[in-house]
C-alpha positions as CSV (number, residue, x, y, z in Angstrom):
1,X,0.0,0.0,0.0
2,X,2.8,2.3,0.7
3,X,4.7,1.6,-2.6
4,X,1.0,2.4,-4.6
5,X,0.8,5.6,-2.3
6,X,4.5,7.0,-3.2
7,X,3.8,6.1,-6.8
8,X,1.0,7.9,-7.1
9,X,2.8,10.6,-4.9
10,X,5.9,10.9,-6.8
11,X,3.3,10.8,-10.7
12,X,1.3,13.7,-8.9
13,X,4.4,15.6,-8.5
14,X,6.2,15.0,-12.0
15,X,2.8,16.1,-13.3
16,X,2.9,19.4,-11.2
17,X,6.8,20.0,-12.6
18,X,6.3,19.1,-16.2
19,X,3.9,22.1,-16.3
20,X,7.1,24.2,-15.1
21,X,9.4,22.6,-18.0
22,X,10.3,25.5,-20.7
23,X,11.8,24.9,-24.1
24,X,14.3,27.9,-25.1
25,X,15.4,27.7,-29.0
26,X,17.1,31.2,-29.8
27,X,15.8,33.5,-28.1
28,X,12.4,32.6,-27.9
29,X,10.7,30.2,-25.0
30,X,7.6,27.6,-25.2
31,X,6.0,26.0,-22.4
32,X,6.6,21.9,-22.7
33,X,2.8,21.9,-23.1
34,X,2.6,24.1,-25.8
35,X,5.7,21.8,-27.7
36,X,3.4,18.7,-26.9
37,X,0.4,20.7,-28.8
38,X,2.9,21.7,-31.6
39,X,3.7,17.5,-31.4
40,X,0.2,16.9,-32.0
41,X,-0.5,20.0,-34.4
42,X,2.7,18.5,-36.8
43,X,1.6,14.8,-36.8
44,X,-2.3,15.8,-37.7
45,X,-0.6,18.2,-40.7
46,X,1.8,15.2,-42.0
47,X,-0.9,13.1,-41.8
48,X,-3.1,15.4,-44.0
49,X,0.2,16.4,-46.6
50,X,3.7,14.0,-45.7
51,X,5.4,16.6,-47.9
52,X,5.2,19.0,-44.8
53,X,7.9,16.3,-42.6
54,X,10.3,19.2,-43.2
55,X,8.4,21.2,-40.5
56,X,7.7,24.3,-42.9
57,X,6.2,27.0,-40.5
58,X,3.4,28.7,-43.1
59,X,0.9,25.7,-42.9
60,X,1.6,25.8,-39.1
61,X,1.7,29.0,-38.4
62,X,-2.0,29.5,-40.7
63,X,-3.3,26.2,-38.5
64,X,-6.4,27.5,-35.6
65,X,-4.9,25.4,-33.5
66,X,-1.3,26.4,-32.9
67,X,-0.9,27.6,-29.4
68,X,-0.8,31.3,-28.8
69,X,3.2,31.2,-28.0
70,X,4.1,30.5,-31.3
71,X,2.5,33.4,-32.9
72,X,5.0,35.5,-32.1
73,X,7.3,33.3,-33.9
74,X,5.9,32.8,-37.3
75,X,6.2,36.7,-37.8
76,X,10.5,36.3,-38.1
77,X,12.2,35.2,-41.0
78,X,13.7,32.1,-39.6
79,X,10.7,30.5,-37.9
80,X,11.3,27.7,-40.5
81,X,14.4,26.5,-38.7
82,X,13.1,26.7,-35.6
83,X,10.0,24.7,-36.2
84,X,12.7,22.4,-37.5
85,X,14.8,22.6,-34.0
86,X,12.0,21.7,-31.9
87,X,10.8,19.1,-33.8
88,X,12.9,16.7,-31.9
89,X,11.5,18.0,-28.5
90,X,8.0,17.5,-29.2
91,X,8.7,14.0,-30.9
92,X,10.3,13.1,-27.2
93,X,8.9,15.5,-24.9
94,X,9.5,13.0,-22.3
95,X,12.8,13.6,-22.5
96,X,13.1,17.1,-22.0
97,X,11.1,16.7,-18.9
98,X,14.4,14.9,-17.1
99,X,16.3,17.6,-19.3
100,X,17.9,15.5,-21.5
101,X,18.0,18.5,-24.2
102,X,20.1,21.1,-23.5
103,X,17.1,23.6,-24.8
104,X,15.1,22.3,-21.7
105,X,15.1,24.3,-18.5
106,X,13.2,24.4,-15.3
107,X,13.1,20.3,-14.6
């Protein structure tokens, strides 16, 4: 009972960090959650057009559903290469929660 207690414990409190977990790339910073939505947005607009794998940032950036943080971004010229940087992140977002990229902070 005490090991199901502490699990549940130490789950309730990774949740509670991972909200905390920010992804810098240049000079601009995402919430994990908002890289997870990115994740989500990327795989629905491969999906839709696999030509898009190379993370091109006017399909994304024109998307509804793109979180807020990123508008900022698609107004700069090299939002393309950024897409393209965190693309690893939100394919493993797991990872950066133990900080396992270097662009991760706050774990």
């Amino acid at each position: 009972m005490n090991a199901l207690l502490t699990a549940v414990l130490c789950l309730c409190t990774l949740a509670a960090f991972s909200d905390c977990v920010t992804v810098q790339v240049g000079k601009f910073s995402f919430s994990l959650e908002s890289v997870k939505k990115l994740k989500d947005l990327m795989d629905s607009s491969v999906t839709r057009n696999p030509q898009l794998l190379s993370a091109r940032s006017a399909p994304l950036c024109a998307s509804p559903d793109l979180p807020k943080e990123f508008l900022s971004l698609c107004d700069t010229p090299d939002a393309d290469q950024i897409f393209q940087d965190l693309q690893p992140i939100a394919s493993s977002p797991e990872l950066c929660e133990i900080c396992a990229f270097a662009a991760c902070a706050g774990c």
